[in-house]
C-alpha positions in Angstrom: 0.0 0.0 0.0 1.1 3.3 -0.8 1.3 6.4 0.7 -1.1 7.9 -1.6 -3.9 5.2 -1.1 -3.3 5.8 2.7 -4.2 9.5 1.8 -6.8 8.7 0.2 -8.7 6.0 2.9 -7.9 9.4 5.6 -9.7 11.7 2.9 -12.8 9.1 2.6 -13.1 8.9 6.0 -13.0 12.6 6.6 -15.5 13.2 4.2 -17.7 10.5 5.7 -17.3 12.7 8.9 -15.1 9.8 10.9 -12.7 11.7 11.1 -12.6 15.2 12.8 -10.4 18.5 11.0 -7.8 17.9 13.9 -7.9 14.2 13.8 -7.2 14.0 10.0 -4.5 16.6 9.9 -2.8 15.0 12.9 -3.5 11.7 10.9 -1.8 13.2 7.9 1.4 14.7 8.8 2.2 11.1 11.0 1.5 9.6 7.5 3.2 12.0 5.5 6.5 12.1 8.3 6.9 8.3 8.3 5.7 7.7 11.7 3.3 5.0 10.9 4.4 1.4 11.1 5.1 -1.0 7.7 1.6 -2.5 8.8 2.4 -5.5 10.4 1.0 -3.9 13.6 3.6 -5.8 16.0 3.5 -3.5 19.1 6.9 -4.6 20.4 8.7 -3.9 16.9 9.1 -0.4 17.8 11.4 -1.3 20.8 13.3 -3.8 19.2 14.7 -1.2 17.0 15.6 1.3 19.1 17.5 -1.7 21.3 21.4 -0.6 21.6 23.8 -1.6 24.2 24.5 0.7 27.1 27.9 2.8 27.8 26.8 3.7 30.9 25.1 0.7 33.0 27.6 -2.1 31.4 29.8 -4.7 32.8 31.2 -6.3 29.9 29.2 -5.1 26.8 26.4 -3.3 27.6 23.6 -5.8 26.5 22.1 -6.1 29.6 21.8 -2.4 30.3 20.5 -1.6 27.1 17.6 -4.9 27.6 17.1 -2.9 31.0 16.2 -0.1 29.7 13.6 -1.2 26.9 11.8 -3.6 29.3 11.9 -1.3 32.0 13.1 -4.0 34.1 16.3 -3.8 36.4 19.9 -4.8 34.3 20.8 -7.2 37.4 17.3 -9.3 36.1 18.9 -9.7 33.0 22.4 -10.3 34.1 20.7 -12.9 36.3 18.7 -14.4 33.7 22.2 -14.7 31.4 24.0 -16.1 33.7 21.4 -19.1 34.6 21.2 -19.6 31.0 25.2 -19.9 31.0 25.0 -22.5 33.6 22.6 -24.5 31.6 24.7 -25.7 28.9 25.8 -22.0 27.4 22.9 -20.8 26.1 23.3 -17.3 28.0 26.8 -17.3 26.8 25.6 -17.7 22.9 22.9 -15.5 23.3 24.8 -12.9 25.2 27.5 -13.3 22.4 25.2 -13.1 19.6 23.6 -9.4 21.1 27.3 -8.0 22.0 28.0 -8.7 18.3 24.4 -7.5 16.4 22.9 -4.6 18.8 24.5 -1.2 18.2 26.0 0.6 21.1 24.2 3.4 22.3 
């Protein structure tokens, strides 16, 4: 779908009156800007990308501080939850490897 069909279901629906003069400009510029999603409506998408390691709340790379503050969830949780995946045959070490290597640092 492209941005001009998008344009065009917000100008039916304004017409129709489902829309409001605010509610379709608002509508519009977050069109026209790029801030609306590819479509696939996955509500955790937008948090995965913005996922990058911390330089600040690290021990070794980062990983865990930059999971902490996504989830919202304290980095010791994490570290925790890596390290009891490490001790179960080095699963938390892959994993943990795998993020240092693919998640950007903030």
């Amino acid at each position: 779908m492209t941005i001009s069909d998008d344009l065009d279901k917000l100008g039916a629906l304004h017409q129709r009156g489902a829309l409001s003069d605010e509610e379709f400009a608002r509508a519009k510029a977050r069109l026209l800007a790029g801030d609306v999603g590819s479509g696939s409506g996955a509500p955790g998408a937008a948090a995965i990308n913005e996922l990058r390691r911390s330089r600040d709340d690290r021990w070794i790379g980062g990983v865990c501080g930059g999971l902490a503050r996504i989830t919202g969830m304290a980095s010791w949780v994490w570290r925790l939850g890596f390290t009891l995946l490490a001790l179960c045959g080095g699963t938390g070490v892959l994993f943990y490897l795998l993020m240092w290597i693919f998640v950007p640092q903030d």
